[in-house]
TORLUMVO-789633 format. One record per residue: x, y, z of N, C-alpha, C in turn; residue in one letter; residue number from 1. Coordinates in pm, 1 decimal. Example, Ala and Ser with C-alpha at 12.3 -4.5 7.8 and 13.67 -1.06 7.14 Angstrom:
<pts>
+----------+----------+----------+----------+----------+----------+----------+----------+----------+----+-----+
:       nx :       ny :       nz :      cax :      cay :      caz :       cx :       cy :       cz : aa :   i :
+----------+----------+----------+----------+----------+----------+----------+----------+----------+----+-----+
:   1319.0 :   -569.0 :    780.0 :   1230.0 :   -450.0 :    780.0 :   1320.0 :   -330.0 :    780.0 :  a :   1 :
:   1285.0 :   -225.0 :    708.0 :   1367.0 :   -106.0 :    714.0 :   1290.0 :      3.0 :    787.0 :  s :   2 :
+----------+----------+----------+----------+----------+----------+----------+----------+----------+----+-----+
</pts>
This chain:
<pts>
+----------+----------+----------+----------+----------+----------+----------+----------+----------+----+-----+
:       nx :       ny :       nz :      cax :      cay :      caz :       cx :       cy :       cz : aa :   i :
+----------+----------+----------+----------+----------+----------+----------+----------+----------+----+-----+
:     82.0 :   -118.2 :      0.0 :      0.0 :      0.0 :      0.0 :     87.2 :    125.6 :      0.0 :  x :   1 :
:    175.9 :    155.7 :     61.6 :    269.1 :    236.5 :    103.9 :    416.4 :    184.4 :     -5.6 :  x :   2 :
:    405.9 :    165.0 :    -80.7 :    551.0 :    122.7 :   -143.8 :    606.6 :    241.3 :   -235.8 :  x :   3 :
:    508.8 :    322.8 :   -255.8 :    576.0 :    442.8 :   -311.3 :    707.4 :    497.3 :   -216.0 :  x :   4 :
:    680.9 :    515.2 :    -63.7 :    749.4 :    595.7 :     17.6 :    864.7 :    502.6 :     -2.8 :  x :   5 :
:    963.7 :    557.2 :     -7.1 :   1091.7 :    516.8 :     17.1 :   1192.8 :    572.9 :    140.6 :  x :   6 :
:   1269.5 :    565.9 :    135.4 :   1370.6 :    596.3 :    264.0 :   1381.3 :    740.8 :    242.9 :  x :   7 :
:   1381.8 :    809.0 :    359.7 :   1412.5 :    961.4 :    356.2 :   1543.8 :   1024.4 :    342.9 :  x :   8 :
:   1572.1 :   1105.7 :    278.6 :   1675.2 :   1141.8 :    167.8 :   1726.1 :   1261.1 :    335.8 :  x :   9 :
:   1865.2 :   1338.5 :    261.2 :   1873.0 :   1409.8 :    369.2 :   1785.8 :   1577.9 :    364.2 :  x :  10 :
:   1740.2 :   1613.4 :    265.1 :   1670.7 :   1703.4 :    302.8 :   1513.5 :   1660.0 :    406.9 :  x :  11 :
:   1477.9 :   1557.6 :    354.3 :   1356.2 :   1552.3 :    446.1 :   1418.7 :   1487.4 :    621.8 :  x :  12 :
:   1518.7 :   1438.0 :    622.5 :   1592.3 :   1419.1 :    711.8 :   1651.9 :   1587.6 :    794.8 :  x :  13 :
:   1697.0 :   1680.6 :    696.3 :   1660.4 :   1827.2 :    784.5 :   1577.5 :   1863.2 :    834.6 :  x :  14 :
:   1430.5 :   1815.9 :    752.6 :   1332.3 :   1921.9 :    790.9 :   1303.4 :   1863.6 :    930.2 :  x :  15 :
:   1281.8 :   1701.4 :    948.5 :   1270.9 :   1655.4 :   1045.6 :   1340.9 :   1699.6 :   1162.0 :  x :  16 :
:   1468.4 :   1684.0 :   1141.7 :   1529.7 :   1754.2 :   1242.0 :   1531.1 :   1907.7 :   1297.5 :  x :  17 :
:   1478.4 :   1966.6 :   1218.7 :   1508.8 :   2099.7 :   1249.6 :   1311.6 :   2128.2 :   1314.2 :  x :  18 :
:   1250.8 :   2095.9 :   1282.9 :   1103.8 :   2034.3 :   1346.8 :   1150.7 :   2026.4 :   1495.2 :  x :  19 :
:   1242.1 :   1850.3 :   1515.8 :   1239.2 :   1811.1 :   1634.5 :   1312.1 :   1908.6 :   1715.3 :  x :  20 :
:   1411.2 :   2012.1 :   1682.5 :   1445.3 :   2106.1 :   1772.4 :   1322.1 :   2222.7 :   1760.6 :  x :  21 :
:   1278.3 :   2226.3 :   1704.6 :   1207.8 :   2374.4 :   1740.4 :   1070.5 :   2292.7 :   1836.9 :  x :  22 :
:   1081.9 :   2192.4 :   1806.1 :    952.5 :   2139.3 :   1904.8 :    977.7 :   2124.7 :   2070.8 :  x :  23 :
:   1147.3 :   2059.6 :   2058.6 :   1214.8 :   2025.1 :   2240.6 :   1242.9 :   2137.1 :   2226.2 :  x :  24 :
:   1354.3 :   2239.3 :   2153.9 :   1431.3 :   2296.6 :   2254.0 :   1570.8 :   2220.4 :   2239.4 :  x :  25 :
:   1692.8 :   2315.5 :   2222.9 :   1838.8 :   2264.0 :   2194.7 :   1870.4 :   2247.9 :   2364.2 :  x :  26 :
:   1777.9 :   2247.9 :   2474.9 :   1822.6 :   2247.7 :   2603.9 :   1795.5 :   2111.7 :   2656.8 :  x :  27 :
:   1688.0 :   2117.3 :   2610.0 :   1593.5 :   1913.2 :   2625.5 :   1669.0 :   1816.4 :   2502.5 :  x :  28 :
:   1684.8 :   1886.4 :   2432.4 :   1734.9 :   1776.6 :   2356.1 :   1828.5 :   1667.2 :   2353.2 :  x :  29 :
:   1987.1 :   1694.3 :   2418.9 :   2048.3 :   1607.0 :   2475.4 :   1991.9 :   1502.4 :   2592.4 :  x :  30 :
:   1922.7 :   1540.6 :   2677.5 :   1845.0 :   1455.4 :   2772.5 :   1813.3 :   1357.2 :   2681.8 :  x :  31 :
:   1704.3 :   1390.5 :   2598.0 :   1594.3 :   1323.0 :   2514.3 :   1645.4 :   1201.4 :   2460.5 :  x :  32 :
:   1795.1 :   1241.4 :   2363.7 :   1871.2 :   1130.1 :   2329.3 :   1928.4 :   1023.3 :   2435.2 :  x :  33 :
:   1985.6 :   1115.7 :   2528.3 :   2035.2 :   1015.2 :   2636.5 :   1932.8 :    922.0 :   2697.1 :  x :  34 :
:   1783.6 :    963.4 :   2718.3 :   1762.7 :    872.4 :   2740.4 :   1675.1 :    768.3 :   2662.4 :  x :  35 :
:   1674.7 :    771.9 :   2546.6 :   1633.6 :    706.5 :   2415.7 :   1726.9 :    628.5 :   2419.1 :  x :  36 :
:   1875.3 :    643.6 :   2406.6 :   1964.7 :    564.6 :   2394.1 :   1937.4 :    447.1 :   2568.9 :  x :  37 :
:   1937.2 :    480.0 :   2655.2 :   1933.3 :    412.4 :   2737.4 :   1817.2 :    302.7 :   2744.2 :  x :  38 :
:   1670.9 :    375.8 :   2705.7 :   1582.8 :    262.5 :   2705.5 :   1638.7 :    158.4 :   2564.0 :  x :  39 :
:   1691.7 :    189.9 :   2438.8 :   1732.1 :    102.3 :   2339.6 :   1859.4 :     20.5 :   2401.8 :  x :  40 :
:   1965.6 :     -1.3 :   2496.9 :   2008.6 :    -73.4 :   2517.0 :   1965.6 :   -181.0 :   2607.2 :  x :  41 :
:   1868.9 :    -93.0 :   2706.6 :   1801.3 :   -158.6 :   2801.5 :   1666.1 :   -274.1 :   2700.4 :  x :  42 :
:   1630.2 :   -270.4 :   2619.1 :   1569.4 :   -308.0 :   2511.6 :   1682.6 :   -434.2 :   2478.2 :  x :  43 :
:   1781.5 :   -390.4 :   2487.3 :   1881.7 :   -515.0 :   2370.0 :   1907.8 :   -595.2 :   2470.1 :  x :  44 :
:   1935.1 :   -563.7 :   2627.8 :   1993.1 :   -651.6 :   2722.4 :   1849.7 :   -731.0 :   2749.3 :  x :  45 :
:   1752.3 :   -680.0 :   2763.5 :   1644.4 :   -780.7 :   2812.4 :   1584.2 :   -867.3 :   2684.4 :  x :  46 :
:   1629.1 :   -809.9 :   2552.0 :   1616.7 :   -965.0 :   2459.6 :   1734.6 :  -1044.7 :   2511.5 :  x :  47 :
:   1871.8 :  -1006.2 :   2499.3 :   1949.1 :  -1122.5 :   2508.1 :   1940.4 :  -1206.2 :   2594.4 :  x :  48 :
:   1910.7 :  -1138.7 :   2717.4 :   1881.4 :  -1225.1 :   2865.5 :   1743.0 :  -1290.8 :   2855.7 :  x :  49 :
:   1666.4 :  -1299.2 :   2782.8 :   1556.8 :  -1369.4 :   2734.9 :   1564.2 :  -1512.7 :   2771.0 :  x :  50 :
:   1534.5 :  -1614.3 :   2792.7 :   1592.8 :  -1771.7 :   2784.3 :   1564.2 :  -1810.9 :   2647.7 :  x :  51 :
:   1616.0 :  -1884.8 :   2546.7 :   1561.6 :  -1939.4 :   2452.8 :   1415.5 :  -2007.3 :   2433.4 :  x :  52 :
:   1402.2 :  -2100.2 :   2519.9 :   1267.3 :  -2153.9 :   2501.2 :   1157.8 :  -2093.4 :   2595.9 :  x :  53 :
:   1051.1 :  -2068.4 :   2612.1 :    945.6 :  -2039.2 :   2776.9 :    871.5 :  -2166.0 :   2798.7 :  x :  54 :
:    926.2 :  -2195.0 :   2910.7 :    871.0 :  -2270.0 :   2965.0 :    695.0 :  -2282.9 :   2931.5 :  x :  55 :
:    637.7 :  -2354.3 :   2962.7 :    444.7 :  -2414.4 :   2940.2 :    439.9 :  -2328.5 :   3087.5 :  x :  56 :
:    304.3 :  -2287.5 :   3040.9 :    240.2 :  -2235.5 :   3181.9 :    113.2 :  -2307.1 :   3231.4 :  x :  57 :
:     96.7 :  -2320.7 :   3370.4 :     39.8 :  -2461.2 :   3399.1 :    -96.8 :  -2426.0 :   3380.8 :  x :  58 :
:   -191.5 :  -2496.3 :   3372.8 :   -345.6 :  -2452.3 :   3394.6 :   -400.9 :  -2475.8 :   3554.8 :  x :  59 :
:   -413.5 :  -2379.8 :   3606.5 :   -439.3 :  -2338.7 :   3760.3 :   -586.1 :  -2269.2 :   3762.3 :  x :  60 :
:   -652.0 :  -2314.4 :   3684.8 :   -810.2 :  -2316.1 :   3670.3 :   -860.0 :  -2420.8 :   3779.4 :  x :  61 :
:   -796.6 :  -2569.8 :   3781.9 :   -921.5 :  -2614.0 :   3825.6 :  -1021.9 :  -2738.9 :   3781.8 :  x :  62 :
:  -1009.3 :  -2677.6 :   3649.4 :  -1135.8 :  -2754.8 :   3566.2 :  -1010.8 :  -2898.0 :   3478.2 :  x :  63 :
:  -1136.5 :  -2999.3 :   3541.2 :  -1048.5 :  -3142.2 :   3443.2 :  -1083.0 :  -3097.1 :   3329.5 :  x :  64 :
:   -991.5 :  -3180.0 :   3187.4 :  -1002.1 :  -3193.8 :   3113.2 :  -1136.7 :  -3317.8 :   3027.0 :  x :  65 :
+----------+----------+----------+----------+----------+----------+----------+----------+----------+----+-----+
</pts>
């Protein structure tokens, strides 16, 4: 549906950016990244630490089969 759009070139990559500062503020903005970057690693450590398989979860209903 969308296959026209392609990847954004660097002017629309300015406008964006120059948007996202006039929207934070060049004062918020370092925060903003810092902590973007922090939830994305925190993101990468809790896939890796993931276990491979999950365990079955029991049925604690009650009801026989």
């Amino acid at each position: 549906m969308l296959a026209f759009i392609g990847m954004p070139g660097w002017p629309e990559l300015l406008i964006l950016g120059t948007l996202v500062l006039l929207l934070f503020g060049g004062a918020k903005l370092p925060g903003l990244m810092r902590n973007m970057g922090r939830s994305i690693n925190e993101f990468k450590t809790g896939i890796k630490e993931q276990p491979a398989e999950v365990p079955p979860v029991e049925d604690k209903s009650g009801e026989a089969e």
